[in-house]
DSSP file (Angstrom, degrees, kcal/mol; ACC not computed):
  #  RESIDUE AA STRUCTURE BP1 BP2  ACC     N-H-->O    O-->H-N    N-H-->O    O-->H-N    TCO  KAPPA ALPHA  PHI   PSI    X-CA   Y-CA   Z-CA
    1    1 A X              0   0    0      0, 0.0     0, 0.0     0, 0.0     0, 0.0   0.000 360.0 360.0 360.0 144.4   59.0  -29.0   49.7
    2    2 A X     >  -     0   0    0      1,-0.1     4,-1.4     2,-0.1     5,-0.0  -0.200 360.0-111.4 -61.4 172.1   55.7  -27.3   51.2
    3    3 A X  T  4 S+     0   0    0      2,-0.2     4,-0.4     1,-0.2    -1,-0.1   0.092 115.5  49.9 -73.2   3.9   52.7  -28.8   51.7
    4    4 A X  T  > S+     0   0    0      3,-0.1     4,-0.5     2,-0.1    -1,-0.2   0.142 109.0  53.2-103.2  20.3   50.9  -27.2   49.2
    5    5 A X  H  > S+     0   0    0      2,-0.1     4,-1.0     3,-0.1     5,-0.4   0.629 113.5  42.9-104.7 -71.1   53.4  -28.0   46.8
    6    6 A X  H  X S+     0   0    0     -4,-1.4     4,-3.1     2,-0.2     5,-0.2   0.914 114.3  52.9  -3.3 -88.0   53.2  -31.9   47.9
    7    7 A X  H  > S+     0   0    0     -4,-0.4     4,-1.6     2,-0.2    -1,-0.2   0.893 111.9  45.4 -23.7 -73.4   49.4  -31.5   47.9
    8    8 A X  H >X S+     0   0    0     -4,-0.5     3,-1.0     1,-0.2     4,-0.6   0.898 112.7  49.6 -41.2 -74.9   49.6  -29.9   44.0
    9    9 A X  H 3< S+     0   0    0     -4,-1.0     4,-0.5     1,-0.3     3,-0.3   0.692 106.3  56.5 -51.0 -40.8   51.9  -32.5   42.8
   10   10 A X  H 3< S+     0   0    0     -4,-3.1    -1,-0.3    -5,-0.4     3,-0.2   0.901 121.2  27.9 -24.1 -68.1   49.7  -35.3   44.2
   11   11 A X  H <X S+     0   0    0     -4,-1.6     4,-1.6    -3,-1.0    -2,-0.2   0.110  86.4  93.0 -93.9  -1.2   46.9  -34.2   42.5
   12   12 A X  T  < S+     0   0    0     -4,-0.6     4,-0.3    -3,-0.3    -1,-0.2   0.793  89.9  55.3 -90.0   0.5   47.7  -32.4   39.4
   13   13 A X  T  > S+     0   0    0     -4,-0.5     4,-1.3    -3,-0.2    -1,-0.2   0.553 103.8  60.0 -60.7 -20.2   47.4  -35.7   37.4
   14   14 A X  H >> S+     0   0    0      1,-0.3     4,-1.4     2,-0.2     3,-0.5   0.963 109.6  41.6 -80.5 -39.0   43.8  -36.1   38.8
   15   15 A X  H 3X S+     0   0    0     -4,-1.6     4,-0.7     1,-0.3    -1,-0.3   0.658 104.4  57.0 -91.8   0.8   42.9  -33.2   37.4
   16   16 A X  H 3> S+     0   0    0     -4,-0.3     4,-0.9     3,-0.1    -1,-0.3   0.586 107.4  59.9 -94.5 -13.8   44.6  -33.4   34.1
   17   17 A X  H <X S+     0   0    0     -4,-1.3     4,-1.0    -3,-0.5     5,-0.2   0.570 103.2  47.5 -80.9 -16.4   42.3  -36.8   33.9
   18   18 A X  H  X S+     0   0    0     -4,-1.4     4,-2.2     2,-0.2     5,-0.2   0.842 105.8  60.6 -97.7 -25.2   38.8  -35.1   34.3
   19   19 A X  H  X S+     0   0    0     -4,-0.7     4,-2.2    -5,-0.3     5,-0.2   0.998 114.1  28.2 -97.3 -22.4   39.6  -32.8   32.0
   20   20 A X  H  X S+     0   0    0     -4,-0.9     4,-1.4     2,-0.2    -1,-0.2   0.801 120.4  55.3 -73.4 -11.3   40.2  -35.1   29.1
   21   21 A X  H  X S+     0   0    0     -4,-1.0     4,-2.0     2,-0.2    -1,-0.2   0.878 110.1  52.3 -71.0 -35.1   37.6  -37.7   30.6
   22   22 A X  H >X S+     0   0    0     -4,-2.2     4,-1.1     1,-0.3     3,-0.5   0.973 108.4  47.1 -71.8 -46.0   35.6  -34.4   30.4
   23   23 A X  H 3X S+     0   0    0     -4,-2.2     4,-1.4    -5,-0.2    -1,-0.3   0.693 114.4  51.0 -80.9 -11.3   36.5  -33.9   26.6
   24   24 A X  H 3< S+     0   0    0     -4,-1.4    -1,-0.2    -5,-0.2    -2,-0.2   0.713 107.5  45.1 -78.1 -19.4   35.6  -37.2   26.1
   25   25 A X  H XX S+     0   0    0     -4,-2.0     4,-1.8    -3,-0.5     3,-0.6   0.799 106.7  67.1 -78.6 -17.3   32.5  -37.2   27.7
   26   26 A X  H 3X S+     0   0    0     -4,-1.1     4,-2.7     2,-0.3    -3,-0.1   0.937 105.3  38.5 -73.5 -77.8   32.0  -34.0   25.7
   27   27 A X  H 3< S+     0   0    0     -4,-1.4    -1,-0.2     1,-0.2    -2,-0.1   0.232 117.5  50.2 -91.5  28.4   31.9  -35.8   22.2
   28   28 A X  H <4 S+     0   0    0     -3,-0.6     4,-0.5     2,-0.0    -2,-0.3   0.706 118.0  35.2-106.3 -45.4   30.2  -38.5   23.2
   29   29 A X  H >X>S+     0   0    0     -4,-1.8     4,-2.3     3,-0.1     3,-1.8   0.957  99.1  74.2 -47.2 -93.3   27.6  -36.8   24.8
   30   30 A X  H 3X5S+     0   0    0     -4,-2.7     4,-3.0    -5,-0.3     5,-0.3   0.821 103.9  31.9 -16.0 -74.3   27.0  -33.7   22.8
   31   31 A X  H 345S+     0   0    0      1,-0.2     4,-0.3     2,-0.2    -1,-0.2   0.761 114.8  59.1 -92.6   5.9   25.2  -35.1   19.8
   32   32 A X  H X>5S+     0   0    0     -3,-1.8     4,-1.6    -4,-0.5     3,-0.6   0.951 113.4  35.1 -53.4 -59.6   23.7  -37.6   21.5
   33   33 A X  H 3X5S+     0   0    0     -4,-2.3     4,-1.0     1,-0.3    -2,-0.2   0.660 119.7  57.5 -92.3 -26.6   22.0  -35.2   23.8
   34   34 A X  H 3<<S+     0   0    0     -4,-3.0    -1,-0.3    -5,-0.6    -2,-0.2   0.657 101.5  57.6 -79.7 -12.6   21.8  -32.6   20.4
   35   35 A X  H <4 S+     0   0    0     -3,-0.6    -2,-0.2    -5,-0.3     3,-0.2   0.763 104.0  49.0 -70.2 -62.8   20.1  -35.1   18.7
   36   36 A X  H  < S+     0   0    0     -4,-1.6     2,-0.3     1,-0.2    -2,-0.2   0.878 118.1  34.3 -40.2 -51.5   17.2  -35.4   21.3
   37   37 A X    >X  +     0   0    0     -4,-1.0     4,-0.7     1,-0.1     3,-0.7  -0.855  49.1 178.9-125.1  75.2   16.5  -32.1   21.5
   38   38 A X  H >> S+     0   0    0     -2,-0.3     3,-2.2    -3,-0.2     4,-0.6   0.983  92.1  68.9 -64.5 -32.9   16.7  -29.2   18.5
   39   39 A X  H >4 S+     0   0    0      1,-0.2     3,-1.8     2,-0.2    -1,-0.2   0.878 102.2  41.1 -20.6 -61.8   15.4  -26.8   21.4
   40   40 A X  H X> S+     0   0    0     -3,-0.7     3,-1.8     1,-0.3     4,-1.6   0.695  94.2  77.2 -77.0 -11.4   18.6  -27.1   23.1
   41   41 A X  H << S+     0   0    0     -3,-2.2    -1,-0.3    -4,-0.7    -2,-0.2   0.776  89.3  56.4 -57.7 -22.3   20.6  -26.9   20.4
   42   42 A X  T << S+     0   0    0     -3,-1.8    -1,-0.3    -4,-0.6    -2,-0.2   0.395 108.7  53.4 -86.7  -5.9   20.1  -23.1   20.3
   43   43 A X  T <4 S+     0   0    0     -3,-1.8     2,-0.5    -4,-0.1    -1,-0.2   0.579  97.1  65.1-113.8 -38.4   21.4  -23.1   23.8
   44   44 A X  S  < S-     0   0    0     -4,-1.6     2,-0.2     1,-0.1   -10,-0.0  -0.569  87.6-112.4 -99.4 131.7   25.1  -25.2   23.6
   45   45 A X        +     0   0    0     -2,-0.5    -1,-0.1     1,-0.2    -3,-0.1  -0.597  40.2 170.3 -90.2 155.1   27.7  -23.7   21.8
   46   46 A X        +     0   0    0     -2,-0.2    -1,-0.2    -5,-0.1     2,-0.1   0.073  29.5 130.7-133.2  -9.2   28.5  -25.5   18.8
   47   47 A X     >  -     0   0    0      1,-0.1     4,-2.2     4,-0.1     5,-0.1  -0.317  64.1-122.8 -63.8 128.3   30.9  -23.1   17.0
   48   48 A X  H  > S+     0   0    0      2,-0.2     4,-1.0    -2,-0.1    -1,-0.1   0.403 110.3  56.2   1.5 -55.7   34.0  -24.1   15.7
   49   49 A X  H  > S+     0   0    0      2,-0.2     4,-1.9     3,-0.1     5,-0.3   0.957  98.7  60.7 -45.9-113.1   35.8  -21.5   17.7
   50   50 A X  H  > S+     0   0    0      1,-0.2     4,-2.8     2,-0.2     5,-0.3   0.558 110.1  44.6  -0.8 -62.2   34.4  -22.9   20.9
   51   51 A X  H >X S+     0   0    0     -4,-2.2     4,-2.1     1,-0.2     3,-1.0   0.957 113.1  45.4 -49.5 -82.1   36.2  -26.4   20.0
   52   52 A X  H 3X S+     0   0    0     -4,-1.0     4,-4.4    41,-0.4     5,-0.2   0.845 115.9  46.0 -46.3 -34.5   39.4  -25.2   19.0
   53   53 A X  H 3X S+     0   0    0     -4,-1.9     4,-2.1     1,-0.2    -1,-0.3   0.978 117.4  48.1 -58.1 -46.3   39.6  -22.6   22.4
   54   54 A X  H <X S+     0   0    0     -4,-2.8     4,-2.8    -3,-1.0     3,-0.5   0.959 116.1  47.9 -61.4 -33.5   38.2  -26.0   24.5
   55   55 A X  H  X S+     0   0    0     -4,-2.1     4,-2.5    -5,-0.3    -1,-0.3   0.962 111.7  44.7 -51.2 -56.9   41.1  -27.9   22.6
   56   56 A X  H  X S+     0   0    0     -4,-4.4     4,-0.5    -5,-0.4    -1,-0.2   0.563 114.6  47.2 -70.9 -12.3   43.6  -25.5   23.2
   57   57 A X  H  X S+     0   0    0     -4,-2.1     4,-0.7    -3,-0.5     3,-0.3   0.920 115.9  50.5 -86.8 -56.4   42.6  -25.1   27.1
   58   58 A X  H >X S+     0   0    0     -4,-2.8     4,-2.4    -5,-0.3     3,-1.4   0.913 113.8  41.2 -51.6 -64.4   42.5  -29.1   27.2
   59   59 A X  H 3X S+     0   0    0     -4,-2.5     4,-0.5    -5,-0.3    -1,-0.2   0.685 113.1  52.4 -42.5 -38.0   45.9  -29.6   25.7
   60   60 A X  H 3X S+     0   0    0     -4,-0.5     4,-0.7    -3,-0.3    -1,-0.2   0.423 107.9  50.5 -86.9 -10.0   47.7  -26.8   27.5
   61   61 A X  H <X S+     0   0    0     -3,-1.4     4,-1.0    -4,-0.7    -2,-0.2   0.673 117.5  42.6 -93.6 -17.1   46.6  -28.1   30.8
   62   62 A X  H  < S+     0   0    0     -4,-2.4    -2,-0.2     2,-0.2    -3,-0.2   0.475 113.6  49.4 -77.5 -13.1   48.0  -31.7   29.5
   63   63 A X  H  X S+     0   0    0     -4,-0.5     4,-4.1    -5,-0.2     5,-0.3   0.847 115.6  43.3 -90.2 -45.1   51.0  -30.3   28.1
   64   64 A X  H  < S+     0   0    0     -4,-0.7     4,-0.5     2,-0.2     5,-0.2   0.910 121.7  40.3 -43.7 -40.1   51.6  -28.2   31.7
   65   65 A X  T >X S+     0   0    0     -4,-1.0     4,-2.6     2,-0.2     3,-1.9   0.957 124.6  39.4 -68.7 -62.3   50.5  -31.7   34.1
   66   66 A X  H 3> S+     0   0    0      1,-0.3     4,-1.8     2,-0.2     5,-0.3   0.912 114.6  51.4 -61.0 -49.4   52.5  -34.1   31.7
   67   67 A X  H 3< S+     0   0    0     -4,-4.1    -1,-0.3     2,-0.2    -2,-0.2   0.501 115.7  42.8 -78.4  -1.8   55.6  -31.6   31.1
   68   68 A X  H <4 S+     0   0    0     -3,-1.9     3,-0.5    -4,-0.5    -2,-0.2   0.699 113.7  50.3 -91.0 -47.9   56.0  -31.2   35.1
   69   69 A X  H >X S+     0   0    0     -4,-2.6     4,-1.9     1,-0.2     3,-0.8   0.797 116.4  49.2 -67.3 -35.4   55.5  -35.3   35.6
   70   70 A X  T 3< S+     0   0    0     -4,-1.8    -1,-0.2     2,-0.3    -3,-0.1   0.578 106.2  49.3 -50.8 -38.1   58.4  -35.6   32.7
   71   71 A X  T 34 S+     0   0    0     -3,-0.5    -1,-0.2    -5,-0.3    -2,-0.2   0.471 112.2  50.7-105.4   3.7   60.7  -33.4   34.1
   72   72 A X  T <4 S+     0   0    0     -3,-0.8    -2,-0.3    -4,-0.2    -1,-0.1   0.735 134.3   3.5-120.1 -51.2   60.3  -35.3   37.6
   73   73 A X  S  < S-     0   0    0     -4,-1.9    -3,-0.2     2,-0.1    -2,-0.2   0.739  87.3-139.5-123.6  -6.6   60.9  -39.1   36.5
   74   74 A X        +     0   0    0     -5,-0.3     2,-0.6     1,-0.2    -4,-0.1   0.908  36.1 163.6  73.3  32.8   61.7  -38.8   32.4
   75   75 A X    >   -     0   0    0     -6,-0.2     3,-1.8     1,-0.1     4,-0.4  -0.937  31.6-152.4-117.1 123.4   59.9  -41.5   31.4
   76   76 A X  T 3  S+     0   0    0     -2,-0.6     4,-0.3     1,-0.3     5,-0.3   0.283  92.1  75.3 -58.5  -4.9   59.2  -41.3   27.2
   77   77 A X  T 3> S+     0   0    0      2,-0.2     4,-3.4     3,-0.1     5,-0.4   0.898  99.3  42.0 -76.0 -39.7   56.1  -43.2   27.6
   78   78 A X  H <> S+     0   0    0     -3,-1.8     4,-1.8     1,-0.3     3,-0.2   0.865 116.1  44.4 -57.1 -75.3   54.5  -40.0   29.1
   79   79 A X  H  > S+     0   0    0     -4,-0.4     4,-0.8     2,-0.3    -1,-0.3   0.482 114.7  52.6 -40.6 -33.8   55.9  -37.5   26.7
   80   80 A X  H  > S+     0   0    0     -4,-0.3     4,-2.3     2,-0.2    -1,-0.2   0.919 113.2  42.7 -77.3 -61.3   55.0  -40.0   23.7
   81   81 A X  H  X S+     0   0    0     -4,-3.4     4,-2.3    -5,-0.3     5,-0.3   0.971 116.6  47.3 -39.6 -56.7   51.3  -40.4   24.8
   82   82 A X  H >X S+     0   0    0     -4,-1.8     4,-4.8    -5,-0.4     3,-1.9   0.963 112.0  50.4 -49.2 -70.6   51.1  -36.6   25.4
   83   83 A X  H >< S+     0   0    0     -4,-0.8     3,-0.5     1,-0.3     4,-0.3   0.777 114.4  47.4 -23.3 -89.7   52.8  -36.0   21.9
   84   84 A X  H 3X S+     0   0    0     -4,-2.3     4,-1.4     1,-0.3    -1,-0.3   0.577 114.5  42.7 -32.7 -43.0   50.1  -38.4   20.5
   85   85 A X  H <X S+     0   0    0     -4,-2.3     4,-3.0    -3,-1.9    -1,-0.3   0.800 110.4  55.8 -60.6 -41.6   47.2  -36.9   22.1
   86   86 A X  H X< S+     0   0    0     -4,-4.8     3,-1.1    -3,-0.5     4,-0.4   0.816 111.1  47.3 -33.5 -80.4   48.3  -33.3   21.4
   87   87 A X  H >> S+     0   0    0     -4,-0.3     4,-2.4     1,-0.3     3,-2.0   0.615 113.5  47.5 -28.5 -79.3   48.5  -34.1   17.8
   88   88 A X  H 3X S+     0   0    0     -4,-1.4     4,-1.5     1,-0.3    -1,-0.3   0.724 112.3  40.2  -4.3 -75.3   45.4  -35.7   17.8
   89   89 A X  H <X S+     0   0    0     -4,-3.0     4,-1.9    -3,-1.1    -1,-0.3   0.837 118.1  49.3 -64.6 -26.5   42.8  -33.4   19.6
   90   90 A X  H <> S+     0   0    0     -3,-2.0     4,-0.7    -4,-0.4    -1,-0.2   0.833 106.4  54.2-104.9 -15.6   44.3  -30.2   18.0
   91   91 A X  H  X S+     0   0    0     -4,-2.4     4,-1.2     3,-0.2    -1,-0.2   0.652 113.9  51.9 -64.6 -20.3   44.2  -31.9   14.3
   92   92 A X  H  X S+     0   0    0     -4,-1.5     4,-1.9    -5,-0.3    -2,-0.2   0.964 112.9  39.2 -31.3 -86.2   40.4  -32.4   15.4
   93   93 A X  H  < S+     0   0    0     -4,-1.9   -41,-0.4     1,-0.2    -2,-0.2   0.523 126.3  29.3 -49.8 -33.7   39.8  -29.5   16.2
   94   94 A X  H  < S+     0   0    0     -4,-0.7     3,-0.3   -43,-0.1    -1,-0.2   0.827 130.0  34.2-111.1 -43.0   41.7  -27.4   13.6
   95   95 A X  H >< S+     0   0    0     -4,-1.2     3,-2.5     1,-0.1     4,-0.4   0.280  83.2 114.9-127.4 -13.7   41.5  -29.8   10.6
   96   96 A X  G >< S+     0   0    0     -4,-1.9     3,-0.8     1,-0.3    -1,-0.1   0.809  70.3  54.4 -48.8 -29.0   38.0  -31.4   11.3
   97   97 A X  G 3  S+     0   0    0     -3,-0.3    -1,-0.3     1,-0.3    -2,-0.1   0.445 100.2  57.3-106.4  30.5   36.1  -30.1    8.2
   98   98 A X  G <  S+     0   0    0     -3,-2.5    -1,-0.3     3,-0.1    -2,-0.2   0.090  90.5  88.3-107.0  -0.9   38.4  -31.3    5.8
   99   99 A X  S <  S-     0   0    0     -3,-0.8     3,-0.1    -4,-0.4    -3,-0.0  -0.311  97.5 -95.1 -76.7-179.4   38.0  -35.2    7.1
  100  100 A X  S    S-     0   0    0      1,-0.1     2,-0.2     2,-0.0    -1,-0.1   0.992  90.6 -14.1 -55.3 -57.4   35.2  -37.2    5.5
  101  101 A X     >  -     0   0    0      1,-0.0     4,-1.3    -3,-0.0    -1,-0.1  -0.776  68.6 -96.9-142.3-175.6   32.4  -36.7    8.2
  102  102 A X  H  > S+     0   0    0      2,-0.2     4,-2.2    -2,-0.2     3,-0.4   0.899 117.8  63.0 -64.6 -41.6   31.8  -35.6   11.4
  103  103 A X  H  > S+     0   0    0      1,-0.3     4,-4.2     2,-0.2     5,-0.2   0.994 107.8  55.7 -47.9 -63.5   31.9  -39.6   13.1
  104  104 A X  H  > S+     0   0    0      1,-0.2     4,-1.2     2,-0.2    -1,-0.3   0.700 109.3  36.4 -52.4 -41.4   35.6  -39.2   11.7
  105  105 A X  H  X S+     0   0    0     -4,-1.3     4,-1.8    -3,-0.4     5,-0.4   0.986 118.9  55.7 -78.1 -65.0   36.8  -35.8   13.6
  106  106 A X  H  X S+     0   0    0     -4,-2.2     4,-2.7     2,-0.2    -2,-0.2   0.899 106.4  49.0  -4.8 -73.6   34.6  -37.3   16.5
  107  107 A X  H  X S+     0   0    0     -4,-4.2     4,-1.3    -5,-0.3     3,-0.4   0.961 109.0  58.1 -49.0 -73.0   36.8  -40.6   16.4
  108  108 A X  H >X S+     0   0    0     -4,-1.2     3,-4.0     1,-0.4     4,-1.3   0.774 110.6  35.1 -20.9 -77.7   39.9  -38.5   16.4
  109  109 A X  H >X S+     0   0    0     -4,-1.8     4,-3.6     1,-0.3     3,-0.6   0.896 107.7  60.3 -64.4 -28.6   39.4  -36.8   19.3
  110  110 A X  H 3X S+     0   0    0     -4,-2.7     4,-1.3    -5,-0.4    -1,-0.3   0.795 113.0  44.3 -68.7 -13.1   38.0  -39.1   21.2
  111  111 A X  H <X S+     0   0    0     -3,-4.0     4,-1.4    -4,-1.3    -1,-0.3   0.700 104.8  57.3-101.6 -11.5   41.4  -41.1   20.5
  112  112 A X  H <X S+     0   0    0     -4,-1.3     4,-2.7    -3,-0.6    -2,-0.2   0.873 114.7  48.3 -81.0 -44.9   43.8  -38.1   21.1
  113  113 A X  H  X S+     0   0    0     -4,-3.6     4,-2.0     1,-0.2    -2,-0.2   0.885 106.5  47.7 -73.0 -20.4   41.7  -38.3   24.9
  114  114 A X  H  X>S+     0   0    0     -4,-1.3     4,-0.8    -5,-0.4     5,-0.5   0.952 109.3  59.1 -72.3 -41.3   42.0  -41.3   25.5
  115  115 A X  H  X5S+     0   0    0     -4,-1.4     4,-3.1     1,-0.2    -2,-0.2   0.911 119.1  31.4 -10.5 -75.9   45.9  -40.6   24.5
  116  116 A X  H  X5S+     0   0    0     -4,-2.7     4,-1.4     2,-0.2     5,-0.3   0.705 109.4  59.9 -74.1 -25.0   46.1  -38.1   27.2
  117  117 A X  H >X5S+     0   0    0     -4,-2.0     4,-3.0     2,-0.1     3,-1.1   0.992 111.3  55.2 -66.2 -60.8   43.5  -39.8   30.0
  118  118 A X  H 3X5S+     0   0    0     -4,-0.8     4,-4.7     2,-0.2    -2,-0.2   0.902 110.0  47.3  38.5-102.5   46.6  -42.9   29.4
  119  119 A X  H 3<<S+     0   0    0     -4,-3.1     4,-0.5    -5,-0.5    -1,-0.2   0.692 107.8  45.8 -58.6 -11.8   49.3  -40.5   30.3
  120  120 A X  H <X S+     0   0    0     -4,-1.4     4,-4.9    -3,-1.1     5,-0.3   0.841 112.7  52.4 -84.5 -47.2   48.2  -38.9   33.1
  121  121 A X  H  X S+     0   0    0     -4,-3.0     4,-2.0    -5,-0.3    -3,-0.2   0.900 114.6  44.9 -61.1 -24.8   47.3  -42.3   34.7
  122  122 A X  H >X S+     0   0    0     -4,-4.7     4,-1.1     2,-0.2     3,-0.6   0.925 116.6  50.5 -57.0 -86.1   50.9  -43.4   33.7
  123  123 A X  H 3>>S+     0   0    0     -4,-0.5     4,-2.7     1,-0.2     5,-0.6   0.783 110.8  42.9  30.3 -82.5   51.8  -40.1   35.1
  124  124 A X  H 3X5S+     0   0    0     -4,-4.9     4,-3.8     2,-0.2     3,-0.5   0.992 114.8  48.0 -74.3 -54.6   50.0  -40.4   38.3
  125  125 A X  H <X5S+     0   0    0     -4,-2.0     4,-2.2    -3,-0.6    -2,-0.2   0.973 109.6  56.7 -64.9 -63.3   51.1  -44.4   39.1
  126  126 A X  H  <5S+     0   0    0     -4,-1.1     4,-0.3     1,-0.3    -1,-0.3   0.844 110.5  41.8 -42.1 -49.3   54.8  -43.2   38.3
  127  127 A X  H ><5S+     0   0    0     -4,-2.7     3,-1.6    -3,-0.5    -1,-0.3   0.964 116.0  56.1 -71.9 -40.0   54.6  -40.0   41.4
  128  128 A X  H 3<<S+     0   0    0     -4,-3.8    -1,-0.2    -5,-0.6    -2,-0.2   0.958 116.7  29.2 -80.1 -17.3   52.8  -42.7   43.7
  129  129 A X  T 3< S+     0   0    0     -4,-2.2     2,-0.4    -5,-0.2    -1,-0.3   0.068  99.0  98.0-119.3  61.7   55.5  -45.2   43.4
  130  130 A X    <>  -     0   0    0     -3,-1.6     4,-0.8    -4,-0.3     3,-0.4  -0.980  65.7-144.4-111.7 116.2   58.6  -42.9   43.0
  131  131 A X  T  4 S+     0   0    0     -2,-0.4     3,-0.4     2,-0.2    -1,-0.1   0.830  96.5  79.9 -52.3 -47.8   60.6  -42.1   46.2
  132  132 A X  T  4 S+     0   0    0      1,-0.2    -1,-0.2     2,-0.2    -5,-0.1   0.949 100.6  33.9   4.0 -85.3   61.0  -38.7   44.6
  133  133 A X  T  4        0   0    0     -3,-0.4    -2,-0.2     1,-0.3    -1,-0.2   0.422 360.0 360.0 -86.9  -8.3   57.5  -37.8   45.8
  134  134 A X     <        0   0    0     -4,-0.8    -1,-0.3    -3,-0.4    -2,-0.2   0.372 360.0 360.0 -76.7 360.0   56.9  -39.0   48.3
C-alpha cells in the first residue's frame, strides 16, 4: 500500500468526525447565535434545502468513511451506528416539519450525530489497533 493511501486511511475517520461534530455544532449553535441577532439572520441560510443538501453531504461522507472502515475489519457495531445515524439525520432533515416543534427535529439530529461522531471513533480505535493497518 502507498503512502498516501496509509496516510488516507489513517485519517479518514478524523475527518468523518468534524464533520458531524460540525453538524452538531451547527444545531446547537445556529439558533442560539439566530436568536441574538435578527440582523444576521438575513445573512445564514436557513432554507430547508440548505439542510437537506448539508444532510445529504454529511451522511454520504459517513456512509463513504464508515463503508471503507467496514469492509476492512467487519465489525456490525460500525455499520449499526452508521445505520442509526443515517436514519436519524436524514429523517430530520426530510421529515422535520411534520414533528411537533422545532426542539424535536433539533433533538433528532443532534442524536443521529452523535450516532455517527460514535462510529467513526469506533472506527478509528478499530484501524489503530488492527495489524491490518498498520
Amino acid at each position: 500500500m502507498s503512502e498516501i493511501q496509509e496516510l488516507w486511511i489513517e485519517n479518514i475517520d478524523r475527518v468523518g468526525i468534524v464533520a458531524s461534530a460540525a453538524c452538531f455544532v451547527h444545531c446547537i449553535a445556529a439558533p442560539v447565535l439566530l436568536s441574538l441577532s435578527s440582523v444576521s439572520s438575513h445573512f445564514v441560510p436557513s432554507d430547508e434545502n440548505t439542510h437537506r443538501f448539508l444532510a445529504v453531504l454529511v451522511v454520504s461522507l459517513g456512509a463513504i468513511v464508515l463503508g471503507l472502515g467496514y469492509r476492512r475489519h467487519k465489525r456490525r457495531l460500525v455499520l449499526g451506528l452508521l445505520g442509526l445515524g443515517m436514519t436519524f439525520v436524514c429523517s430530520a432533515a426530510y421529515f422535520g416539519d411534520r414533528l411537533p416543534s422545532h426542539a424535536c427535529e433539533v433533538a433528532i439530529t443532534l442524536l443521529g450525530s452523535c450516532c455517527m461522531i460514535f462510529a467513526h471513533h469506533k472506527n478509528h480505535t478499530f484501524c489503530r489497533n488492527c495489524k491490518r493497518c498498520t
